[in-house]
N, C-alpha and C positions, 0 to 999 in steps of 0.2 A: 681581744683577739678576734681576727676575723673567722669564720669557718673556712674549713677548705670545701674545693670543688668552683663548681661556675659562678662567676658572679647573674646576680638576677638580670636579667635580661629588662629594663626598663622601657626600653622600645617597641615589647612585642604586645598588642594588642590583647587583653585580658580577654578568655571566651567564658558568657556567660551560660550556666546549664542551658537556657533555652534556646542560646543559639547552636549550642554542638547539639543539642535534640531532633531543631531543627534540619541541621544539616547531615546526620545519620537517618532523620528521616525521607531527606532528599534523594539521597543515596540509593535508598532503598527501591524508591519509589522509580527511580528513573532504571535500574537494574530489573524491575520487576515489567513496567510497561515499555520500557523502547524498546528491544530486541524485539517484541513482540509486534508492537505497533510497525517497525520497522520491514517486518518480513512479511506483514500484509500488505505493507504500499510495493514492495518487491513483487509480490504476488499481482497488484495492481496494474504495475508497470509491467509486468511481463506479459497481459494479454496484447496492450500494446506493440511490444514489442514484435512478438511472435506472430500479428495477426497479418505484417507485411510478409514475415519469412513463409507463413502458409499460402499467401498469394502465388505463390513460386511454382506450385504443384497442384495448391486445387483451385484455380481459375480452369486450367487443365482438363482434370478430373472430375468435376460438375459443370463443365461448358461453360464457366464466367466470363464473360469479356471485360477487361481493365474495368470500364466505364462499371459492371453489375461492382464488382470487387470495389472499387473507389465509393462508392456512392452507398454499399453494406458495412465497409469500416470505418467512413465518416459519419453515418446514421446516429453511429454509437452516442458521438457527440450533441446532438439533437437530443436524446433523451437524457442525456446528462445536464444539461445545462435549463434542460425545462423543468425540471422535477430536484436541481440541485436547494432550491430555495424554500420548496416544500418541503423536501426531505430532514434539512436545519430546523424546521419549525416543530417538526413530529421531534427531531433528537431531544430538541430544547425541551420541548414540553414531557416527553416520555422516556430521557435519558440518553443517554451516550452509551453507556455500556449494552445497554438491550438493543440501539439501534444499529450500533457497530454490527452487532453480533448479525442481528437480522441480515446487513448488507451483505457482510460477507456470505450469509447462507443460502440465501437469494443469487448474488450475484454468482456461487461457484456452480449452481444449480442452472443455470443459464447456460454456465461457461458449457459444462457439462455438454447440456441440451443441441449446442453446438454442430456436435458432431453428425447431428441428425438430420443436417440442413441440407438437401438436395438442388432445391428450388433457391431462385432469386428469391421470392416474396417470405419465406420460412429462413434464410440467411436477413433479407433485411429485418425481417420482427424481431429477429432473436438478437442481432445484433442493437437494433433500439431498445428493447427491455434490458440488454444487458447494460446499456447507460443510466436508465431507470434505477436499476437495481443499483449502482456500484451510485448513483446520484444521492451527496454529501460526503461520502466520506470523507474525503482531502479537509476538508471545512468542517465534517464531525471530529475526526483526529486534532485538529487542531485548535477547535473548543474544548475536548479535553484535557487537551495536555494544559490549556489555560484552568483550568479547574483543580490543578495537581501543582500547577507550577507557579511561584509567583515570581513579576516581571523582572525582576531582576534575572532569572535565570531561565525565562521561559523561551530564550530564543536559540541558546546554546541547546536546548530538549528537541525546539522543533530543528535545528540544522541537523538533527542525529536522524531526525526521523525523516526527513528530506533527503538524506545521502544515499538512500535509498534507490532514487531514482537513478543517477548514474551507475552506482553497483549493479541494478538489474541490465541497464545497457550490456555490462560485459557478460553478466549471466545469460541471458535471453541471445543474445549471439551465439555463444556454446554452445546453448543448448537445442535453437535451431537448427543449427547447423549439423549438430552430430544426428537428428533428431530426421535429418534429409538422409543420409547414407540410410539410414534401415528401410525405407521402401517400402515403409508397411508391413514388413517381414518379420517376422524372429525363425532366425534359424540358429536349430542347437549345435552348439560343435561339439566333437567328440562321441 
C-alpha cells in the first residue's frame, strides 16, 4: 500500500546542505550591507542634487554669478575623476571597508566645511576636495559587493544598490524644496 499524503515531488530539484548555507548566507549578507551601502549612495547623490537647489539662493547671498556657481559645482567633478583611480589602488591594497569608511568621513567633513564658503576661491577648493574625498567610492562599493557576492548574483546586489540614485532624485527635491520656505529661520509657534 501506498502512504498517504503527497506524492514525492520527482521534479523538484534536490538542495544540497551547502547550497541552502549558501544561500541563508546570501541572505544575510545582502540584508546586512545593501540598505546600508544604499543610503550612502543616497547620501552621495543628494549633494548632487541639492547643490543646483542652493544655487537658487546663494549665488544671491555670497554675490556668485552663474559663471562663479557653474564652474564651483563642476570643479567637484575634476577631483573626482583625478583622484578616482588612485583612490581604487589605496582600497585595493588597504581594504574596502576602512576606505569606505574614511570616504564617507572625509567627505561629510568637507560637506560640512561647506557652509563656510564666502568667497569664490574657499567654494571652489572645497567644492574640489569634496571630489577628492567622495573619489572611489561608486567603484569602491562596487568592488565590494564583488567580494561578497558571487556572479551569478552580483548584479541583482549592485541594481539594489544603484536604485538608489533615482530614489534620492525624489528625496533631494523634497527636501530642497521645503528646505527654501524656512529662510534660514526657525520660528517657534505657540
Amino acid at each position: 500500500m501506498k502512504a498517504l499524503g503527497k506524492p514525492p515531488n520527482s521534479m523538484a530539484p534536490a538542495i544540497s546542505p551547502t547550497e541552502e548555507l549558501s544561500a541563508v548566507t546570501l541572505r544575510k549578507v545582502t540584508w546586512r550591507l545593501i540598505p546600508f551601502l544604499f543610503v550612502l549612495y543616497v547620501i552621495a547623490w543628494l549633494d548632487r542634487v541639492n547643490v543646483g537647489f542652493a544655487a537658487l539662493e546663494m549665488n544671491a547671498d555670497l554675490g556668485f554669478s552663474s559663471a562663479t556657481f557653474g564652474f564651483g559645482a563642476g570643479i567637484f567633478f575634476l577631483g573626482y575623476c583625478l583622484f578616482e583611480i588612485p583612490s581604487n589602488i589605496i582600497l585595493e591594497r588597504g581594504g574596502a571597508r576602512l576606505w569606505i569608511a574614511r570616504i564617507m568621513v572625509t567627505w561629510g567633513l568637507i560637506s560640512a566645511g561647506l557652509m563656510f564658503a564666502r568667497t569664490p576661491a574657499v567654494f571652489y577648493l572645497l567644492r574640489f576636495l569634496l571630489g577628492v574625498a567622495e573619489a572611489g567610492f561608486f567603484p569602491g562599493v562596487i568592488y565590494y559587493l564583488s567580494l561578497w557576492y558571487p556572479t551569478a548574483q552580483r548584479a541583482r546586489a549592485i541594481a539594489s544598490f544603484v536604485s538608489a540614485s533615482p530614489v534620492t532624485g525624489l528625496i533631494g527635491g523634497t527636501l530642497s524644496g521645503s528646505k527654501r520656505g524656512l529662510d534660514g529661520n526657525y520660528r517657534r509657534k505657540g
